[in-house]
Backbone as numpy.savetxt, mean C-alpha at the origin, in Angstrom:
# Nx Ny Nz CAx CAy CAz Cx Cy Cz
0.37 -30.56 6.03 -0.14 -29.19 6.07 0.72 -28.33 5.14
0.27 -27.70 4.14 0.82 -26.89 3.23 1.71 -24.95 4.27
2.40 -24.79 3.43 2.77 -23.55 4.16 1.80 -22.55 4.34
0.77 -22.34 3.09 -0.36 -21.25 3.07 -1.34 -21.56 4.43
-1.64 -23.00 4.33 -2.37 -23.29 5.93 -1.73 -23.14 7.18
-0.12 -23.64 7.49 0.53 -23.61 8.45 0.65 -21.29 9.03
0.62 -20.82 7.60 0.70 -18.96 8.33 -0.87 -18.94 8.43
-2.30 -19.58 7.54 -3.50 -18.82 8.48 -3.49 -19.61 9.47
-2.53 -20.81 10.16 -3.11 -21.05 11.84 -2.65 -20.51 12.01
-1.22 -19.99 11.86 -0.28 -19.27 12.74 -1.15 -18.18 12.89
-1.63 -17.10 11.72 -2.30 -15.75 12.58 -3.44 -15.98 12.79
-3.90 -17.38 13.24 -5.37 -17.40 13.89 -4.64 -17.45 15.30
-4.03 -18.01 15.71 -3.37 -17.80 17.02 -2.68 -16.85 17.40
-2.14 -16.28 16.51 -1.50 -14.63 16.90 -2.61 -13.45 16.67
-3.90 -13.89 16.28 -5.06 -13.18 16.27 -4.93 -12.22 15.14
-3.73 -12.71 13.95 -3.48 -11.50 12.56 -4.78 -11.85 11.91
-5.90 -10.20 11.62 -6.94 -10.20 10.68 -6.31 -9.98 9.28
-7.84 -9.51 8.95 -8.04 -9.23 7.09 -7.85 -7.78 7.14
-7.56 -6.91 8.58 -7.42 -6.07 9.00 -5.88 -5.49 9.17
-5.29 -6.75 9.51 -3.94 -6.85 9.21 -3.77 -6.89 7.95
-3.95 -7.61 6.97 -2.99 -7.54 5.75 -3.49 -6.42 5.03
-5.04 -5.77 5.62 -4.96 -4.12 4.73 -3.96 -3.37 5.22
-3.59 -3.18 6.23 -3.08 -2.00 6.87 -1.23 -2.77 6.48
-1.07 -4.00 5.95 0.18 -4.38 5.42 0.12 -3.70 3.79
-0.83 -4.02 3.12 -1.38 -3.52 2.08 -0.81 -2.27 1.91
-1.45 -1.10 2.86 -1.13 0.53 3.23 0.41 0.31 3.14
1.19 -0.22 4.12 1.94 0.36 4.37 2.61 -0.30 3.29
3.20 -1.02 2.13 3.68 -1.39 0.71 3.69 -0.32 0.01
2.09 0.23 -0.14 1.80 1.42 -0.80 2.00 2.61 -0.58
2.54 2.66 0.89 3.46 3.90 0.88 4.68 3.84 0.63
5.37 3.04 1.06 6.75 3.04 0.74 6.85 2.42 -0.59
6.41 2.24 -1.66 6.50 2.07 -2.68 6.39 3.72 -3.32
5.55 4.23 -2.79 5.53 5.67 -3.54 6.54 6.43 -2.72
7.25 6.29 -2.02 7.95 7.05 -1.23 9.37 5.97 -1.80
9.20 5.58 -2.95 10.49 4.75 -3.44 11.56 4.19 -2.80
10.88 3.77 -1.68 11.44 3.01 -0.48 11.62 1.78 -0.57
12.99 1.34 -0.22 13.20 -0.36 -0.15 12.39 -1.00 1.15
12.21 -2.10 1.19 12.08 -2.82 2.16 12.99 -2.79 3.29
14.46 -2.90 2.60 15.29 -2.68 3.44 15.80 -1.19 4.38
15.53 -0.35 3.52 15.56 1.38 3.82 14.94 1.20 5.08
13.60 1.08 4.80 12.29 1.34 5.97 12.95 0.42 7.05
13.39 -0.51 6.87 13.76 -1.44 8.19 14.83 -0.74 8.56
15.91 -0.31 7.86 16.90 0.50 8.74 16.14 1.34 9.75
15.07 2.37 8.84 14.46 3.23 9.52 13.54 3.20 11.03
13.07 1.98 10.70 12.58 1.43 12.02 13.40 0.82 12.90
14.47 0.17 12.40 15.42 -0.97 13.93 14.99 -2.08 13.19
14.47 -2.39 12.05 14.07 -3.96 11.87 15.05 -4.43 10.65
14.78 -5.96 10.38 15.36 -6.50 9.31 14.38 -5.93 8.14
14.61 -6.35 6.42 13.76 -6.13 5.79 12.90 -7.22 6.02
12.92 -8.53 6.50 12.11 -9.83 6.75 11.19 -9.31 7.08
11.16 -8.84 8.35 10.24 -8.36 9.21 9.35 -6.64 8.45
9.71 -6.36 7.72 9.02 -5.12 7.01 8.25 -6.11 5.80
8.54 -7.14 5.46 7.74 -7.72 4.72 6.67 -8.86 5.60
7.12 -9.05 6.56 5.81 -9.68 7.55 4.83 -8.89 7.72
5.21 -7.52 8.13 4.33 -6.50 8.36 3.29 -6.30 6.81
3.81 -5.92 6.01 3.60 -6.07 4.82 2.43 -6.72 4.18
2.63 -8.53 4.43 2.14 -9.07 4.08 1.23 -9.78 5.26
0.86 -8.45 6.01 -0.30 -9.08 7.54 0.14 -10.41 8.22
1.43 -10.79 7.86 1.63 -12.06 8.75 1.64 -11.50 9.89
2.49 -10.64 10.66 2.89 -9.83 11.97 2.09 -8.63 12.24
1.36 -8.53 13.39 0.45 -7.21 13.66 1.72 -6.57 13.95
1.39 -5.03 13.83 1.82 -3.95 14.15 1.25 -2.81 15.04
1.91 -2.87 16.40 2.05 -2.12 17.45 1.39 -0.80 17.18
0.44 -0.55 17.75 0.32 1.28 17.99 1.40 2.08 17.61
2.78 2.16 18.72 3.39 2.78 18.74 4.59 3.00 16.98
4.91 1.70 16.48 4.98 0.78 15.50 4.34 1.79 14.38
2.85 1.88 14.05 2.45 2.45 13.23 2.61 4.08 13.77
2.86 4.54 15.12 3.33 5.94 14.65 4.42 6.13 14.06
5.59 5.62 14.43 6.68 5.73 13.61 6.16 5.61 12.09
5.76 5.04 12.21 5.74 4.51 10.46 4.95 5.83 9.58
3.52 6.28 10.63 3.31 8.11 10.24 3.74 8.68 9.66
5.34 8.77 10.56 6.57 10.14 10.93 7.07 9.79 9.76
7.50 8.59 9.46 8.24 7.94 8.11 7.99 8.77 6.91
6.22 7.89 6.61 5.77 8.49 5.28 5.03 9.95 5.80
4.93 10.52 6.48 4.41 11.96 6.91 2.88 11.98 6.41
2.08 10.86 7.34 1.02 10.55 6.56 0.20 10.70 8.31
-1.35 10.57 8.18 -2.00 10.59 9.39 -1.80 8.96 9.56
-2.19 8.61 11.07 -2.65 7.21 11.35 -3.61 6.52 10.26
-4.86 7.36 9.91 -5.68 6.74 9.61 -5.68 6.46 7.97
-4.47 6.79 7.26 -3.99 6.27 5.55 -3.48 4.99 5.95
-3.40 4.51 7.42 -3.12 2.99 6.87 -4.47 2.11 7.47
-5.72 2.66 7.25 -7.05 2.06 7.12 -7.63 2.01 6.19
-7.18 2.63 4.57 -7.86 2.68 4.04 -7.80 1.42 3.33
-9.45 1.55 3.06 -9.84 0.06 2.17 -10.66 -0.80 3.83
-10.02 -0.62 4.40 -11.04 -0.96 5.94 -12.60 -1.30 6.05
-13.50 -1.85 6.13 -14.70 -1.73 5.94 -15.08 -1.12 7.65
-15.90 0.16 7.31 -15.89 0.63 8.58 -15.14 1.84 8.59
-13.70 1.39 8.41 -12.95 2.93 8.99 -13.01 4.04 7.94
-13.36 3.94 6.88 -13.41 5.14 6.18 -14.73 4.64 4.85
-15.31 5.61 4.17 -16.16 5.51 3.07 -16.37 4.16 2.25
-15.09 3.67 2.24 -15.14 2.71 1.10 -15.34 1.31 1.46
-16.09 0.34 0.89 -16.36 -0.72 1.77 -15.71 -2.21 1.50
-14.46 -1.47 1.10 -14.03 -2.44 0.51 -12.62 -2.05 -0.82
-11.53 -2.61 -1.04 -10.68 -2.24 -2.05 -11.76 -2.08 -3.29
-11.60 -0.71 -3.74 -12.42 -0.30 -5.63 -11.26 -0.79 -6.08
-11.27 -1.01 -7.20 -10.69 -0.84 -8.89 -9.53 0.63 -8.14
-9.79 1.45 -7.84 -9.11 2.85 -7.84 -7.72 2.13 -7.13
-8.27 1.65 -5.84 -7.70 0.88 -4.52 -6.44 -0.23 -5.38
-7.38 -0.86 -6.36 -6.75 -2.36 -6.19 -5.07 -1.77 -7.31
-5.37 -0.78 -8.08 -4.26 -0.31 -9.01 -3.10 1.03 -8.51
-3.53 1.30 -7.54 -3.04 1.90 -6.11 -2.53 1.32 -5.24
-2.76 0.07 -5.08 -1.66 -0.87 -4.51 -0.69 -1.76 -5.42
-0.93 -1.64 -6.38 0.70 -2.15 -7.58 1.44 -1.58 -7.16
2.80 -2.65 -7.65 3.93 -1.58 -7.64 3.99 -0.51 -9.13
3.30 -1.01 -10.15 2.80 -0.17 -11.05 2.22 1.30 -10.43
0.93 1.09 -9.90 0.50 2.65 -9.59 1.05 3.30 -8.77
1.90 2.61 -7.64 3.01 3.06 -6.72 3.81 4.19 -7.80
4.11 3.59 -8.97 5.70 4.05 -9.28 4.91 5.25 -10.02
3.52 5.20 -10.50 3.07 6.33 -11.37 2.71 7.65 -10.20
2.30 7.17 -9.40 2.21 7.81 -8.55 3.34 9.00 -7.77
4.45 8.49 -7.75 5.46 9.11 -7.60 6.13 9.32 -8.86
6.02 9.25 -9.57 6.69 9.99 -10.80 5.22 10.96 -11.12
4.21 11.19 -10.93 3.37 11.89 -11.03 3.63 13.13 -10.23
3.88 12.77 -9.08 4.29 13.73 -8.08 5.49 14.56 -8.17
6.29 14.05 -8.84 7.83 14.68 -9.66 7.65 15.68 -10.48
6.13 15.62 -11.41 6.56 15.95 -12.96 5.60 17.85 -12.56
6.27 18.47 -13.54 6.11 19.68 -13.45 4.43 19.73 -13.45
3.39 20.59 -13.69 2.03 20.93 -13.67 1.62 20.68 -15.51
2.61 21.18 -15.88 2.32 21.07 -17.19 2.51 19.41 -18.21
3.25 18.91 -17.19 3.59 17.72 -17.38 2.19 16.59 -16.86
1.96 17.19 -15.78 1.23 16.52 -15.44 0.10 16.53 -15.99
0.02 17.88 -16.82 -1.75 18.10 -17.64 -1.41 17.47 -18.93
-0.04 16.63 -19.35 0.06 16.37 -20.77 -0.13 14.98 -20.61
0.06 14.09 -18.92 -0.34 12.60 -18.84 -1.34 12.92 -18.86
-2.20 13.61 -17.94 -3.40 13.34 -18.22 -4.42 13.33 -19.47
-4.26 14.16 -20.28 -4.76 14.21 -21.45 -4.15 12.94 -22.47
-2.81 12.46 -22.21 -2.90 11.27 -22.83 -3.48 9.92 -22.10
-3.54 9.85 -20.94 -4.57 8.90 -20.69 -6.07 8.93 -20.68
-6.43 9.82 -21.14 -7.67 9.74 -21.51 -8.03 9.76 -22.79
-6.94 10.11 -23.86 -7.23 9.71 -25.20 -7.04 8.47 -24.87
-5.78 7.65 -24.65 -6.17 6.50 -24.82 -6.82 5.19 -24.02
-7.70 6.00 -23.00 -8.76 4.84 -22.77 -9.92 5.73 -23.36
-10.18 6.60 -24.27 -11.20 7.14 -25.29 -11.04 6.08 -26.25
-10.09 5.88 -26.69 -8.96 5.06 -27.95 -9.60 3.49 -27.96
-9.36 3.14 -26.50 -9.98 1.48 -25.97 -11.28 1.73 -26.17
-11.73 2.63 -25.72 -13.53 2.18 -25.42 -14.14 2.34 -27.03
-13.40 2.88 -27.66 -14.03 3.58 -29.47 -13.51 2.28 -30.11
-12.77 1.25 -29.90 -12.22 0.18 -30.02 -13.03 -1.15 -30.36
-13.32 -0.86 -28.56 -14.07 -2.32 -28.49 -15.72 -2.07 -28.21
């Protein structure tokens, strides 16, 4: 039995969904924009970083109480760690928007986006749209 088969029995018996590794998904993507270690957040909670990457990576469900803390953490509602959920909110599924929103790439633009003055921020934007104007006049 390979290791990838030995963790989906394991969370077929610990009952971890596809529900789990979104809401592991979420919570990467916040503390990635909140330029948070693995290890930080585990101080922050009482855990090892091991265990912030189980969570992470939907091996280990996470507690009700578990995801409020984790709220208070990133100062976010309960329901930002559903998104991408089919069901819990609009989208039926990770978009393109979703899937580059969970990099540690769009993580890091994301928070350096959030840093940069208004005017700064109107000068990325206008250069990313010349240059995916640039790509599409391209190809």
């Amino acid at each position: 039995m390979t290791e990838e088969q030995y963790v989906e029995d394991q969370n077929s018996i610990r009952g971890c969904s596809d529900i789990d590794k979104q809401v592991g998904l979420n919570i990467r993507r916040l503390r990635l924009a909140a330029n948070m270690s693995q290890e930080k957040l585990g101080e922050r909670l009482g855990l090892t970083f091991q265990q912030v990457q189980k969570y992470e990576k939907g091996v280990n469900r996470i507690s009700a109480g578990r995801l409020f803390e984790l709220a208070q953490i990133f100062c976010v509602k309960i329901a930002e760690f559903y998104l991408g959920v089919e069901g819990a909110d609009d989208d039926a599924g990770p978009s393109a928007f979703n899937e580059v929103l969970y990099s540690r790439e769009g993580a890091e633009i994301v928070h350096a986006f959030a840093q940069a003055t208004p005017q700064h921020r109107s000068a990325i934007l206008s250069l990313t749209r010349n240059l995916n104007a640039a790509t599409a006049q391209a190809a």
